[in-house]
BATOR-234598 format. One record per residue (C-alpha): chain; x, y, z. Coordinates in Angstrom, 1 decimal, always signed. Layout:
N
R doro px py pz
R A X Y Z
...
END
This chain:
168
R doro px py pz
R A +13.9 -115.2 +153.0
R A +13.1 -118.3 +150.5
R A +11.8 -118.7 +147.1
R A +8.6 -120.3 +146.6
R A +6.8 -121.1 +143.0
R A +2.9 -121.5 +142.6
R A +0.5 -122.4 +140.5
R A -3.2 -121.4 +140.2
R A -6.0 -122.2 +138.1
R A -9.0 -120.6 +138.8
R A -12.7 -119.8 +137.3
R A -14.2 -116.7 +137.7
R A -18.2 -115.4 +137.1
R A -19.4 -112.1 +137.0
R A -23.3 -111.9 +137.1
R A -25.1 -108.7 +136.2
R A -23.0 -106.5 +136.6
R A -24.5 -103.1 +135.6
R A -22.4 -100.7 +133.8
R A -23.3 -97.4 +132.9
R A -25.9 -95.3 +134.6
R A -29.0 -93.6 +133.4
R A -32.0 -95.2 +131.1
R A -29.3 -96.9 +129.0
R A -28.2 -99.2 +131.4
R A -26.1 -102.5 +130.0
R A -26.7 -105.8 +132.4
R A -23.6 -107.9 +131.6
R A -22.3 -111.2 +133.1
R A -18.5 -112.7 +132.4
R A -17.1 -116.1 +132.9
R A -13.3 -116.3 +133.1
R A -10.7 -119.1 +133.6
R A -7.2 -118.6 +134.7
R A -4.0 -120.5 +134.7
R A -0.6 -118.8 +135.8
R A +2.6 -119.9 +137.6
R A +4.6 -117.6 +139.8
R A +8.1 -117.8 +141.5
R A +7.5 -115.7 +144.8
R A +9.9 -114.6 +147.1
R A +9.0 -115.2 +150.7
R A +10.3 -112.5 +153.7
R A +9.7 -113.4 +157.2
R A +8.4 -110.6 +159.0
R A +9.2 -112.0 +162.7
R A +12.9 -113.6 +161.9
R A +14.4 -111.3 +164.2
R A +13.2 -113.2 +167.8
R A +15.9 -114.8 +168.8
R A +14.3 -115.4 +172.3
R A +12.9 -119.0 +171.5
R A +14.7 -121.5 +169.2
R A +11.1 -122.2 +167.0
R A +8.3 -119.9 +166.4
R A +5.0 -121.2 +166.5
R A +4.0 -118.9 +164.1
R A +5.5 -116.7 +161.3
R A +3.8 -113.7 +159.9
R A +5.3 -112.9 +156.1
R A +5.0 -111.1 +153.0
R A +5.2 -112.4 +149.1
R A +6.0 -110.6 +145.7
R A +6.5 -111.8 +142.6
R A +6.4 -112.4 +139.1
R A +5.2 -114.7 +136.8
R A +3.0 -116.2 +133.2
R A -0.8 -117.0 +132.6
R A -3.6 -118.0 +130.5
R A -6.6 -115.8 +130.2
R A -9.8 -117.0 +128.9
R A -12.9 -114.6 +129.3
R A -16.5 -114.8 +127.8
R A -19.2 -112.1 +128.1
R A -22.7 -110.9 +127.1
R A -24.1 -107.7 +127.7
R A -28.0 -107.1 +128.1
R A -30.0 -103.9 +126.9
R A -29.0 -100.5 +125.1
R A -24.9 -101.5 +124.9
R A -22.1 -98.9 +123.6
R A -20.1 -102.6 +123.2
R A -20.6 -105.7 +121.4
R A -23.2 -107.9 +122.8
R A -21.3 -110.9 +123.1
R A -17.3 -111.5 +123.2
R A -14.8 -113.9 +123.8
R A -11.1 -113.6 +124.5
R A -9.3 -116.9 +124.2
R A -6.0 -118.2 +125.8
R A -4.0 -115.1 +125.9
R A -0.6 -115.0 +127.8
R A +0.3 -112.6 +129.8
R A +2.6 -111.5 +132.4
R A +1.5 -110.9 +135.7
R A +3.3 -109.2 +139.4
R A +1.5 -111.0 +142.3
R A +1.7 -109.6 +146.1
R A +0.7 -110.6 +149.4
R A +0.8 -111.7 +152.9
R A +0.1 -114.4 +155.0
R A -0.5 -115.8 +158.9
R A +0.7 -119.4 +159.3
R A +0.9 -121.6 +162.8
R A +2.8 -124.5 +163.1
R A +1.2 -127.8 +163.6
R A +4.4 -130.1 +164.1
R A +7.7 -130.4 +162.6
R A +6.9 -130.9 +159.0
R A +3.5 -129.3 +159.2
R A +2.0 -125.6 +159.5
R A -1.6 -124.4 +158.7
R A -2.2 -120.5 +157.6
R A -4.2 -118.4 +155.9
R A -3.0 -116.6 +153.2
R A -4.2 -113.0 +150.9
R A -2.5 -112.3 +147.2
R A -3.6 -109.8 +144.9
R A -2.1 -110.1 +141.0
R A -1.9 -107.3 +138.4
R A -2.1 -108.5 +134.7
R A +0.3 -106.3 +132.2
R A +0.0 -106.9 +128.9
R A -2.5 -106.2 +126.1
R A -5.4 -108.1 +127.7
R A -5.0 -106.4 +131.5
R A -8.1 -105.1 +131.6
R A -10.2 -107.8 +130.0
R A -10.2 -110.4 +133.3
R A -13.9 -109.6 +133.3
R A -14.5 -108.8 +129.5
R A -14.6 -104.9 +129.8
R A -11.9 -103.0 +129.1
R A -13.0 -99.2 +129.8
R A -10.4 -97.9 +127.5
R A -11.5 -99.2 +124.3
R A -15.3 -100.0 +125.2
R A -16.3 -97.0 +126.8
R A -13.7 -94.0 +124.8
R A -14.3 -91.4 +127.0
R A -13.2 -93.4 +130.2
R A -9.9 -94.0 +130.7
R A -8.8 -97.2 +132.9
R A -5.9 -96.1 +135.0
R A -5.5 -99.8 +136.8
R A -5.6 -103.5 +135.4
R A -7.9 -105.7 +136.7
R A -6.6 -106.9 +140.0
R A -7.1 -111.1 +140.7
R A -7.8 -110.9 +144.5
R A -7.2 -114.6 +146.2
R A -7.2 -115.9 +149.9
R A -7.1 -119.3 +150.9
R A -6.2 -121.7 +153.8
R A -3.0 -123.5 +152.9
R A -2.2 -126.5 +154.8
R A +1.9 -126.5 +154.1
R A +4.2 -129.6 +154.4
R A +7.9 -128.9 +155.4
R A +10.6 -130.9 +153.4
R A +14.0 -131.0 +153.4
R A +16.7 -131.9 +156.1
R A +15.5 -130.8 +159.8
R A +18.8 -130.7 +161.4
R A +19.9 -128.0 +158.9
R A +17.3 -125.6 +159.5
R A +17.7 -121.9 +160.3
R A +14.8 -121.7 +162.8
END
């Protein structure tokens, strides 16, 4: 188990994305940016060998919670139920991020994995990550989930600390 804080800035485009169905059909495209830090606890999912001193590779899960800033721009093409154009501008929320991860060690301070987190927004602005937010743009429709942020990358990781007082 260990504690582990991140931070992510990312930019996000959505390009004709057609909502609706029928002769009415809005076209709309969305830009976003995104800033948010998150303290993440880390579990080890194969801690329990005991039958070699270090593991070559460690297999884990992540949760946590944390803060961002949400910036999102859209424009919507055609016969629209919502405003043409819109623009939400550095809104904080609060966001719970999950995830898990594959990692293989390269040496002792090194270790190269791939990585898969998914973050829910809560707040006011949870559904607006890509400008729509079916409960108050579309009345009838009700939204049940936020928009999710889905993120996988390759993370090359560098080991710091004291080698001789390490668990593994």
């Amino acid at each position: 188990f260990s504690l582990r804080a991140d931070v992510n800035y990312g930019a996000m485009e959505g390009e004709k994305t057609v909502i609706g169905s029928g002769p009415n059909d809005n076209f709309r495209t969305s830009s976003t940016t995104w800033l948010g830090g998150t303290l993440l606890a880390v579990m080890n999912l194969n801690g329990m060998r005991w039958d070699k001193p270090i593991r070559k590779s460690n297999i884990y899960i992540l949760a946590g919670a944390g803060m961002n800033i949400l910036s999102t721009e859209w424009t919507v093409e055609r016969g629209a139920p919502i405003a043409p154009t819109g623009k939400i501008e550095n809104v904080y929320n609060t966001h719970f991020t999950f995830g898990a991860g594959l990692a293989f060690r390269l040496n002792n301070r090194m270790n190269i994995g791939l990585e898969s987190t998914a973050t829910s927004i809560f707040g006011p602005y949870a559904d607006r990550a890509d400008g729509i937010d079916f409960n108050s743009d579309f009345p009838p429709t009700q939204s049940v989930f936020p928009d999710l942020i889905l993120f996988t990358n390759l993370k090359l990781n560098f080991n710091i600390g004291d080698l001789s007082k390490r668990s593994e």
